[in-house]
C-alpha positions, 0 to 999 in steps of 0.5 A, spaced: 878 777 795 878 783 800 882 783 806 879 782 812 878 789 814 874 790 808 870 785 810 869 786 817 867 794 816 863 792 810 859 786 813 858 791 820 855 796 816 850 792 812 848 789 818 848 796 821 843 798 816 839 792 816 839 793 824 837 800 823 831 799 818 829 793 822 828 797 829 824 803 825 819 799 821 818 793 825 811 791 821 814 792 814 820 788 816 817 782 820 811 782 813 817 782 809 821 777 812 816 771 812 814 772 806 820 772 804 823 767 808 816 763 804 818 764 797 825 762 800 822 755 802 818 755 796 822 755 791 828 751 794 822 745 796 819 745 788 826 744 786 828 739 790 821 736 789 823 737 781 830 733 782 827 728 785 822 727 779 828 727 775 833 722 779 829 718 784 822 716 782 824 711 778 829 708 783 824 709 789 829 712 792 830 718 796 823 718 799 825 722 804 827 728 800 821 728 797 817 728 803 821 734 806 821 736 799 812 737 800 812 739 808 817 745 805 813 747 799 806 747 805 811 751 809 811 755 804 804 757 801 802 758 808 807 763 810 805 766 804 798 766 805 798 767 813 805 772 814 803 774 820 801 768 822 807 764 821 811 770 824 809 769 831 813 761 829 819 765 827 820 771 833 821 764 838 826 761 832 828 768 832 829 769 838 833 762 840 837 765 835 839 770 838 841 767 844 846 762 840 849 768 837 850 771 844 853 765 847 858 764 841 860 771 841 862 771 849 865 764 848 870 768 841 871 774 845 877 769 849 880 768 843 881 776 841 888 777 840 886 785 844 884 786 851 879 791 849 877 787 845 875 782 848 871 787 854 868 790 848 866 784 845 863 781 851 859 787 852 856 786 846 854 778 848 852 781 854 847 785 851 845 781 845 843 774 850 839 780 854 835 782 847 834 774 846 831 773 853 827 779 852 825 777 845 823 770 849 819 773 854 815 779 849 815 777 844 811 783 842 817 786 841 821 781 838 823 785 832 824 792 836 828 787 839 832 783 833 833 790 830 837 792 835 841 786 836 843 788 829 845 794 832 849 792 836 853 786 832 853 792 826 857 796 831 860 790 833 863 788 826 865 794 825 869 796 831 873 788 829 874 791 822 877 797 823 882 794 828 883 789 824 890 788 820 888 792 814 890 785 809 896 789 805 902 785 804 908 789 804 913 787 798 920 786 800 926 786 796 930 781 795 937 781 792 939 775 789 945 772 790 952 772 787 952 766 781 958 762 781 963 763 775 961 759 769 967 756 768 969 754 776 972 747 776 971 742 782 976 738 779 982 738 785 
């Protein structure tokens, strides 16, 4: 397992990069996402249309699952077939997102164990929930937009990485105890 300064420096800079390429290809990035997100949701609908086939349909059971299942596999096709139709549906999903993630960015920054932390951490809620409320009501530049919310938590991770312990632990020797003699009576 890696520490968790590791984790911290190593998320921040995928979410950097991811931010960076994002921010400066927002037509390629929203094409891909959709059609990614559709293949996600295809495969994930067929499979549990297959489970359902295999466990429930001889019990009648789990017809639920199996509606989902084909309301998914839908879902799926059409953000194949249609991405940029269906991105206009994700950049206001997208943009909500943001929104929460500002909220409960500003409401973990209390819980930091620094000050300056805390300050930066709320400067960057700040910013991220502008971004989401501006994603909201320009849509147009939603992805110029999520880009730079990533940016910023990019950043964001990275600054908690390096601050954070570094995960190692120190050996300490331990001397052992003097034993007793083998021979020692408690007889008296």
């Amino acid at each position: 397992m890696l520490p968790h300064r590791s984790v911290g420096i190593i998320a921040g800079a995928l979410i950097l990069i991811l931010g960076c390429v994002i921010f400066f290809m927002p037509a390629l990035s929203t094409t891909f996402l959709t059609i990614f997100t559709g293949v996600v949701i295809l495969v994930v609908s067929v499979s549990s249309i297959i489970a359902w086939i295999a466990r429930y349909r001889k019990e009648g059971a789990g017809v639920a699952v199996l509606v989902l299942a084909i309301v998914g596999a839908v879902v799926g096709v059409v953000c194949l077939l249609h991405p940029l139709a269906m991105a206009q549906a994700f950049i206001w999903i997208i943009a909500l997102c943001i929104i929460v993630l500002a909220v409960a960015q500003l409401i973990s920054a209390f819980f930091l164990p620094s000050f300056l932390l805390s300050i930066i951490s709320i400067i960057a809620a700040a910013v991220t929930f502008i971004i989401g409320v501006c994603s909201l009501f320009w849509p147009m530049l939603v992805v110029s937009f999520v880009g730079a919310a990533f940016i910023v938590e990019g950043l964001m991770q990275l600054l908690l990485g390096i601050a954070a312990p570094s995960g190692r632990t120190e050996t300490v020797k331990v001397e052992e105890a003097p034993k007793p003699p083998a021979n020692s009576s408690d007889e008296d």
